[in-house]
Each structure stands twice: as structure tokens, then as C-alpha cells.
C-alpha positions in Angstrom: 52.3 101.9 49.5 56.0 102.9 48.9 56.0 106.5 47.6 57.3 106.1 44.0 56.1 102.4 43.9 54.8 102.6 40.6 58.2 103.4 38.8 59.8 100.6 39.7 58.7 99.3 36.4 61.3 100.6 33.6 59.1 100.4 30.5 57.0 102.1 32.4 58.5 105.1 33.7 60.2 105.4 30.2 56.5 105.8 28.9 55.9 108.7 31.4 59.3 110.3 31.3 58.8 110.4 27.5 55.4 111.8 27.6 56.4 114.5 30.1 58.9 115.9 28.2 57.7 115.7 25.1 55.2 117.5 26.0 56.7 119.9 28.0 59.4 120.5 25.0 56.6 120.4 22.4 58.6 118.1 20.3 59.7 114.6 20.0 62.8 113.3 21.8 66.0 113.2 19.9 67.3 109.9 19.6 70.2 110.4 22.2 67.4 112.1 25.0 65.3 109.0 24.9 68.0 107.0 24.9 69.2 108.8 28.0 66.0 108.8 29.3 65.8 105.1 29.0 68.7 104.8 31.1 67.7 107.1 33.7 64.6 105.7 33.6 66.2 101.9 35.6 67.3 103.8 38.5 66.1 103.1 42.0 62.7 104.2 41.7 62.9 106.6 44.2 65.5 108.6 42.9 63.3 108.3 39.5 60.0 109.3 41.2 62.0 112.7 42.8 63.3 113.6 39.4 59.8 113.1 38.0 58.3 115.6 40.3 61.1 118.2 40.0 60.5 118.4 36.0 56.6 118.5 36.8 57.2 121.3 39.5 59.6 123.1 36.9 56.8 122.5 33.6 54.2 123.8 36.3 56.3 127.4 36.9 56.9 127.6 33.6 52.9 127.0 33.0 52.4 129.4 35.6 54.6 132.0 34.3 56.8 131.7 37.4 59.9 131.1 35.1 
């Protein structure tokens, strides 16, 4: 499998983008951020799935107290 394979789908990664955030933030997306996110979200998904793990590393420091 092709690492990242799963975000090749745009509606998709939106979905999980949008729910990382948001939860991260602890608020809804404004309208602009989702809209951004939307965009960001048809990338390559490689470049997609590295952004991905760099917010959850980030949200996991910040969890962690590391931040």
C-alpha cells in the first residue's frame, strides 16, 4: 500500500482534516479555514498525508505538555 493512500480521496481527507482541527481548536472552523482546508485538502496525497501527521505530532506535544 502507498503510504498516504487513503487521502487520495478529497471528501475524505476534508472529513479528517476538519475533525482534527476542530477538535484540536475546540471549536468549529470558521468559514474561510474550512474553506482553506477544502483546498488544501486536493493536494497530492502525500504532501496531504505529511501535513496530517505534523498537526497530529503538534496536538500530541501540546496533549503532552511538550508545548
Amino acid at each position: 500500500m502507498i503510504k498516504y493512500e487513503e487521502l487520495n480521496d478529497e471528501g475524505y481527507t476534508f472529513q479528517r482534516f476538519k475533525a482534527l482541527l476542530e477538535e484540536q481548536l475546540g471549536r468549529d472552523l470558521t468559514k474561510i479555514e474550512a474553506r482553506k482546508i477544502r483546498w488544501l485538502s486536493g493536494w497530492e496525497h502525500e504532501t496531504v498525508g505529511v501535513i496530517f501527521d505534523l498537526i497530529h505530532e503538534v496536538a500530541g506535544k501540546k496533549n503532552e505538555g511538550g508545548l
